[in-house]
C-alpha positions as CSV (number, residue, x, y, z in Angstrom):
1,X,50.7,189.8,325.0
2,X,53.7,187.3,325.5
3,X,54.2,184.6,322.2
4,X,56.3,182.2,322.9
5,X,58.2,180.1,319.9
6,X,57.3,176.6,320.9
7,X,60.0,174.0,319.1
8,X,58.9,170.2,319.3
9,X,59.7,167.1,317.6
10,X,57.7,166.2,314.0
11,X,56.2,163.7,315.9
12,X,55.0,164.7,318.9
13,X,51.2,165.4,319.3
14,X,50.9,166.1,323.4
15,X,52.6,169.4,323.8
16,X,50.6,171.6,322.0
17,X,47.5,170.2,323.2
18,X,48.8,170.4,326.9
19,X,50.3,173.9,326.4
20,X,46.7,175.6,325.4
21,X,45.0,174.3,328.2
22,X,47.5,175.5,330.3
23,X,48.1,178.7,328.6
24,X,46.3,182.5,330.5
25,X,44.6,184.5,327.3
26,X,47.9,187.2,328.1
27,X,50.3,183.9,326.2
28,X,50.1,182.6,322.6
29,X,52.5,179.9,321.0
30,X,53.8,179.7,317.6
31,X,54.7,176.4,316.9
32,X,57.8,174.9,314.4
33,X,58.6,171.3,314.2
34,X,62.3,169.5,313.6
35,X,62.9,165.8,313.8
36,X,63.3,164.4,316.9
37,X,66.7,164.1,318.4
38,X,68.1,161.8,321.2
39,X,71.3,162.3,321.2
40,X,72.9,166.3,320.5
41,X,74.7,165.3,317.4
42,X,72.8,167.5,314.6
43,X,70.5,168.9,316.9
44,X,71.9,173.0,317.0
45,X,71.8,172.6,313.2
46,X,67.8,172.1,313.2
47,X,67.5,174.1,316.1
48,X,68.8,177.1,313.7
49,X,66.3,176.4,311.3
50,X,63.7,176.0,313.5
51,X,64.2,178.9,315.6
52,X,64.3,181.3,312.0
53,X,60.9,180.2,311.5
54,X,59.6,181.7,315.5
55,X,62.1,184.8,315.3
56,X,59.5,186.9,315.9
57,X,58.3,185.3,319.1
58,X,59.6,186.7,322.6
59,X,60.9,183.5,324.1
60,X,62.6,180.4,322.2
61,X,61.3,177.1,323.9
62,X,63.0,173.8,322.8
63,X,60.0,171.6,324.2
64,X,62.1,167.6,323.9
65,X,63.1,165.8,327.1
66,X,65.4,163.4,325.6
67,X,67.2,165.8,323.1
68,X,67.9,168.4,325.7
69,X,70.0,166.5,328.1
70,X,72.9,168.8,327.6
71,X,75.8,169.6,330.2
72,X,76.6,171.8,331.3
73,X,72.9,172.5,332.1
74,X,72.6,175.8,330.4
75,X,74.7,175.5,328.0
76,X,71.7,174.3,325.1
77,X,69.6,177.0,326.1
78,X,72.9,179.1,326.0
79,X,73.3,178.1,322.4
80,X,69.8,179.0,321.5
81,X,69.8,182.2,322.6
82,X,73.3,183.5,321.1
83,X,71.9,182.1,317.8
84,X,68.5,183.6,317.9
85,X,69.0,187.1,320.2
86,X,66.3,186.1,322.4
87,X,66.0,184.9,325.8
88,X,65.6,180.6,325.6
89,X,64.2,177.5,327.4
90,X,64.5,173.5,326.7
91,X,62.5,171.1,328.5
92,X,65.8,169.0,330.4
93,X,66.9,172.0,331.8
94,X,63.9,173.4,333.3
95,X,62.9,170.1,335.0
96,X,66.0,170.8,336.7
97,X,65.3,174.2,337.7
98,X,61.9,173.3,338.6
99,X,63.1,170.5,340.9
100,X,65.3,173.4,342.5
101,X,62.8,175.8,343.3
102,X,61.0,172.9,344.8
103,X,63.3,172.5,346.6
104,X,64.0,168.2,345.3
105,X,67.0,166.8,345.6
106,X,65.1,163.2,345.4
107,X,62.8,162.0,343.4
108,X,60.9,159.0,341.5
109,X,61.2,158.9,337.8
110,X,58.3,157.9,335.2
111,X,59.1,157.6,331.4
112,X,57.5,156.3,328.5
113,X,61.5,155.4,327.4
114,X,63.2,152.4,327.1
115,X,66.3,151.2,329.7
116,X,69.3,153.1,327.7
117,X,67.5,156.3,327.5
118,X,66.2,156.1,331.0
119,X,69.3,155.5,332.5
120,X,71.2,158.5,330.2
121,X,68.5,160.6,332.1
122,X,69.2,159.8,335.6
123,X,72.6,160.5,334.6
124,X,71.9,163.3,333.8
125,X,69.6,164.3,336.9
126,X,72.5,162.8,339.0
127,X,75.3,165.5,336.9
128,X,72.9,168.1,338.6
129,X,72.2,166.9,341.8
130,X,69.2,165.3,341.8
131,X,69.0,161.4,342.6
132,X,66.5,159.6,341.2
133,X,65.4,157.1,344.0
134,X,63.4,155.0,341.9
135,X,62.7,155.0,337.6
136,X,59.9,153.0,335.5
137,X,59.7,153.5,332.0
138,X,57.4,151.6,329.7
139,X,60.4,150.2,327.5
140,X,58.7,152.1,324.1
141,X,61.9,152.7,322.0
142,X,63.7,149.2,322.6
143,X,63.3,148.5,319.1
144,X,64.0,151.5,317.8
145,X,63.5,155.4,317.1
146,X,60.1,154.5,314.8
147,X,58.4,153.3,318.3
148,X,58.6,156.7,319.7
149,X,55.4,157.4,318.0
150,X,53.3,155.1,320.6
151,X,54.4,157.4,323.0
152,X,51.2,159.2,322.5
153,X,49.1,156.7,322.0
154,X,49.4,155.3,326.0
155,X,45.8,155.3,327.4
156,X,45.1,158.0,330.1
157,X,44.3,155.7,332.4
158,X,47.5,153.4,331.7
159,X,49.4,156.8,332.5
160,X,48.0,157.6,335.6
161,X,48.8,154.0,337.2
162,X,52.4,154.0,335.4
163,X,53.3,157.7,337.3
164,X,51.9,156.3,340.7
165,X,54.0,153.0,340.6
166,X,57.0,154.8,339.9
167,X,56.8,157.0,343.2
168,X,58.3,155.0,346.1
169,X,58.1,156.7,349.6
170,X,61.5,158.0,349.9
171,X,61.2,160.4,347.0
172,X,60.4,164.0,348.0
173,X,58.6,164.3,344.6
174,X,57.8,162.5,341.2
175,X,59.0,163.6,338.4
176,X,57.1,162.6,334.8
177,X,59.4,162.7,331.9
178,X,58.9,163.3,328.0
179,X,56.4,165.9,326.2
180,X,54.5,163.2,324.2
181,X,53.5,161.5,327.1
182,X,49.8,162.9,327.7
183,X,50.7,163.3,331.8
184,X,49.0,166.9,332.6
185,X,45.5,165.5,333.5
186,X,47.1,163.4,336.1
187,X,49.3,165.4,338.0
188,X,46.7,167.4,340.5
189,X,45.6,163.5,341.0
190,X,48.8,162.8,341.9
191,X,49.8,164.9,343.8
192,X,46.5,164.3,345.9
193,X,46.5,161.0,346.3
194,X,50.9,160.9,346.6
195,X,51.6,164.1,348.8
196,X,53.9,165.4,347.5
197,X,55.0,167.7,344.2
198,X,54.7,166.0,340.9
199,X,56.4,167.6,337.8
200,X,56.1,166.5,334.0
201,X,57.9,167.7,331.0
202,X,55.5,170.1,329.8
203,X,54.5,171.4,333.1
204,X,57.7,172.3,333.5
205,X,58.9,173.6,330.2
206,X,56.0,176.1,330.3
207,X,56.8,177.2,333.8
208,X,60.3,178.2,333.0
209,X,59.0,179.5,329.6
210,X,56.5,181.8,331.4
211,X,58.9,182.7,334.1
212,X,61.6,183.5,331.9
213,X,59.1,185.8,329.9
214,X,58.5,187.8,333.0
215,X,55.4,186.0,334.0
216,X,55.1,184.9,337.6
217,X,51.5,185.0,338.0
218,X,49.8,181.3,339.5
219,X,47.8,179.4,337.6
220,X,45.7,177.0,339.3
221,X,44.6,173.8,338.2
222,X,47.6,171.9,337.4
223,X,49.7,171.3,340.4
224,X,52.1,172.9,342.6
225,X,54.7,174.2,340.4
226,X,52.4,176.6,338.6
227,X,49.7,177.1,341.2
228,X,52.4,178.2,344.1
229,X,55.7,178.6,341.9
């Protein structure tokens, strides 16, 4: 039996949920919560904390787009696992890697974020060499840190048609960012009806988190990353 020690924002309310539907019966998840972090000021200092309260779990997983957008691009998960002796994931990163062993180098962006944020994260795509063709975000945040909240609240259906209006034909896959934003249901969809590999943030912090536990076994159901990758 793998546990992993799952790490996520006091707010959010989408990973776990996400997580157990994807999870086989040979992974369980402890979960701690910190406060949610854009920028990486503070954030090794509750990372600390919060990885104390898992130390018993086999993999430390840091599951927060936004606050993971570290360079160099290991270097969080780096941090994580000097601190806590075991082996480490965060959510930014394994986008990255998950683009790689995709084999993307360009993709369309869908966020929930607002214009600052989503530009800091093509940045930060761009820093790794992945262009991001085209990005649509839904502007939650412009007012402030309390809006992440509604993040969650964005209607299934209001998802779905946000991710396919941010693919544009040029982009070798689509790539839907932040592990609030309830994405999972609509990815085989997407990927149907678009053609071509779609990603979100929990898809692909559970892949590397899996793969970094030793598990390489498919998992069908929820697109191409875990079903072939």
């Amino acid at each position: 039996m793998t546990k992993l020690g799952l790490i996520v924002p006091t707010s959010n309310t989408v990973n776990e949920a996400e997580w157990k539907r994807m999870a086989p019966s040979n992974v369980t998840f402890e979960v701690a919560r910190m406060p949610l972090h854009t920028e990486i000021e503070g954030l090794h200092e509750d990372l600390r904390k919060a990885m104390a309260s898992v130390s018993g779990c086999d993999v430390m997983v840091y599951a927060c787009t936004a606050g993971s957008m570290a360079l160099p691009l290991d270097s969080l998960t780096s941090f994580m696992q000097e601190v806590s002796g075991k082996p480490a994931v965060a959510t930014a990163p394994a986008l990255v890697h998950a683009c790689r062993a995709l084999g993307l180098t360009r993709i369309a962006l869908a966020t929930p974020y607002h214009d600052a944020l989503n530009e800091h994260e093509v940045s930060f795509f761009s820093d790794n060499g992945i262009r991001a063709l085209h990005v649509r975000g839904l502007g939650i945040g412009t007012g402030g840190p309390h809006e992440y909240v509604q993040i969650a609240r964005v209607p299934k259906d209001k998802v779905y048609e946000h991710c396919r209006d941010a693919d544009v034909p040029e982009a070798q896959g689509l790539i839907i960012s932040c592990t609030d934003f309830a994405a999972l249901e609509a990815v085989p969809r997407l990927e149907a009806e678009l053609g071509k590999p779609v990603i979100s943030s929990n898809l692909a912090t559970f892949w590397s988190a899996l793969r970094t536990a030793g598990l390489r076994e498919p998992i069908a159901g929820f697109g191409r990353l875990l079903g072939k990758h």
